[in-house]
N, C-alpha and C positions, 0 to 999 in steps of 0.2 A: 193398317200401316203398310208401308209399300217399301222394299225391299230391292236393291239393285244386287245380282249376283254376277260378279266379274270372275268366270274361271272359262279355261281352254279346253279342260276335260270334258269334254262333252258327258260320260256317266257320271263324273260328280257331278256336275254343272245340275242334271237331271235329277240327281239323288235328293240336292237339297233344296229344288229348287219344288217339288211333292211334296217332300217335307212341311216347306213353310205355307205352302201353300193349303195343305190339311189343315198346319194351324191357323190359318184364318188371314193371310197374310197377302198381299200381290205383290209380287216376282215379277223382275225383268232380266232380262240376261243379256249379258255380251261375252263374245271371244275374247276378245283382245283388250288390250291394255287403251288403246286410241278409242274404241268405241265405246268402252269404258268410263274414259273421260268424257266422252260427248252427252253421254245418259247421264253421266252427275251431274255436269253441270247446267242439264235442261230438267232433267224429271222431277225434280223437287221429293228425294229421298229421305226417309227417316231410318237406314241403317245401308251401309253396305257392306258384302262378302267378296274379298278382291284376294284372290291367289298371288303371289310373288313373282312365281312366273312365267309370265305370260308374253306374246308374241307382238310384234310391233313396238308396244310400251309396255315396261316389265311394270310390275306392281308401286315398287318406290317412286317409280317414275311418276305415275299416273296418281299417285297419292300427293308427290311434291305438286304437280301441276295443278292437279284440284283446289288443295292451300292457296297456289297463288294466285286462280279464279277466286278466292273468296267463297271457296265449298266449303261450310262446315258439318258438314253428313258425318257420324260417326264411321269408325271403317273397321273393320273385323279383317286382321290378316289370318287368310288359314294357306299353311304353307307345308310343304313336307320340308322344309328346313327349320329344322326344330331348336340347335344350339340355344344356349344363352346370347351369344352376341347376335345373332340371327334373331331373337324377339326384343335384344336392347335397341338394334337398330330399326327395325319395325315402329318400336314404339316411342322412338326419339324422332322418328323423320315425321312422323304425323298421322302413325294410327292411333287407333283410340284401344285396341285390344290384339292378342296375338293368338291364334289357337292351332296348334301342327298335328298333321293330317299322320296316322289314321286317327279319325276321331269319333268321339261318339255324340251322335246326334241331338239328344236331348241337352249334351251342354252347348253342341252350337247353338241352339235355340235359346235355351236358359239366356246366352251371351249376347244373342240379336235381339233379344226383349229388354233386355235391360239396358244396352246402346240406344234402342228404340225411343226410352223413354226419357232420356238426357233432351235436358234444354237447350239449345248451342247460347255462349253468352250474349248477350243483350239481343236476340230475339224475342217472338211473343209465347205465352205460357202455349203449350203442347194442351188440346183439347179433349181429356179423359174422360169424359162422361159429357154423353149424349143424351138429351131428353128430349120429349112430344106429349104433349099432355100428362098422363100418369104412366106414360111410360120411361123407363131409364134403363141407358143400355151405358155400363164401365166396362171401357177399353183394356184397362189393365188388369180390371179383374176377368175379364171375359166373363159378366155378367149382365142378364137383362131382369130387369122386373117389370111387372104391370102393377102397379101397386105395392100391396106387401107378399103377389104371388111372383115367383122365381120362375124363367121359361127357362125351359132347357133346350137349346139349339142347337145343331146339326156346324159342322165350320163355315158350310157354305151358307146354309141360314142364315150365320151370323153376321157373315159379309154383304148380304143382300142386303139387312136391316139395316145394318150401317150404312151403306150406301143410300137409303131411302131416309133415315133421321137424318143424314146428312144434307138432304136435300128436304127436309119435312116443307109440307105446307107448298110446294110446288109438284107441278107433272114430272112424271119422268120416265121416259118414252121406254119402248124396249130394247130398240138400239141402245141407248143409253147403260142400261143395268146387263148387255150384251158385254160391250166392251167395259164397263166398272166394278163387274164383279163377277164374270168369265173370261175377260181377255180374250172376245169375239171380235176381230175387225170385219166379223160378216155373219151374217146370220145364216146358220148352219140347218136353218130349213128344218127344225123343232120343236116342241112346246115347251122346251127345259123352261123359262123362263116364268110360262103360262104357271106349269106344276110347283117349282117352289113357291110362288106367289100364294097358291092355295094352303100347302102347308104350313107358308108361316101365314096366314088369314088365320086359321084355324089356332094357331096355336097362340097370336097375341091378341084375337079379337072372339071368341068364343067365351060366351057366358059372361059377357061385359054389356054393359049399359050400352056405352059408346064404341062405336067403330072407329076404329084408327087407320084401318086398310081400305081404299077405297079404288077400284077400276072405273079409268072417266075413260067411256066409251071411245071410241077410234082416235085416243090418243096413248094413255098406258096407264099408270099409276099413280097415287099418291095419297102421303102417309101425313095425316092429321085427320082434326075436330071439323067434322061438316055442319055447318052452321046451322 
């Protein structure tokens, strides 16, 4: 799931933006309120984190404008203005939830997983469960199986696999799994990419009939049934 983080603070911004990104999530950020709006209304987000206030365009601002592009991104206020009318007005102008800063962590998350998972009305159903063969990986459970065996995966693991059931049954270069599930606009001249491949090989294609993981030579990956 992918995650927009609109706050000024550069340490929070960073705080939560590790956070969700442990839990398995991809993170974008902006400073400002304008740049803000610019990522909603192109990045095609399934939750956002927008502070109140913020520079150029304050938060309501940037929430009202979103609405009137026709963004329905859920939107998580977190705000050190915490009052009652401070979260009536949060939650009347067009967020979806209100949470005031100091907070604790495990319920922003609790709160972006569950905005996460809301369907905006008359869109298409949210796609929770990913399959490739006998393999089945649940988004909301953060669960994969091969079978009736249960893997247990790493966060970053789990992001890699998603990105390749997502893509099952086609290549998918390294560039590609660079910037889809490291947020590399350049290759950083490593084998990060080489090494998780092997671990998760190992862990959903060991002691199986069939190989689900496959390297097509001087092109990169891909994850299905080789005929």
């Amino acid at each position: 799931m992918k995650i927009l983080i609109v706050e000024d603070d550069e340490e929070t911004a960073a705080y939560i933006g590790k956070g969700l990104t442990e839990a398995g999530f991809v993170v974008d950020r902006a400073s400002n309120g304008r740049d803000g709006l610019f990522h909603a209304i192109d990045g095609g987000y399934d939750c956002i984190v927008m502070d109140r206030m913020l520079p150029q365009m304050d938060g309501m601002a940037t929430i009202a404008a979103m609405r009137a592009a026709g963004v329905t991104t859920p939107v998580l206020i977190l705000s050190a203005m915490g009052t009652p009318d401070d979260r009536v007005a949060g939650l009347t102008q067009g967020a979806d939830d209100y949470l005031t800063k100091p907070f604790v962590f495990a319920e922003l998350l609790a709160r972006v997983r569950l905005l996460s998972r809301r369907q905006p009305a008359g869109g298409p159903a949210a796609e929770t469960v990913l399959t490739c063969d006998d393999l089945e990986m649940d988004l909301l459970a953060r669960r994969v199986r091969r079978g009736t065996r249960v893997i247990d995966l790493q966060p970053r693991e789990f992001r890699l696999l998603e990105y390749l059931m997502r893509h099952a049954e086609q290549v998918v270069t390294r560039t590609m799994l660079l910037e889809g599930v490291w947020d590399y606009h350049f290759d950083p001249g490593s084998n990060v990419t080489d090494v998780h491949i092997s671990r998760l090989r190992r862990k959903i294609d060991d002691g199986e009939e069939r190989r689900l993981l496959h390297t097509v030579r001087g092109s990169g990956y891909k994850l299905g049934v080789e005929p």
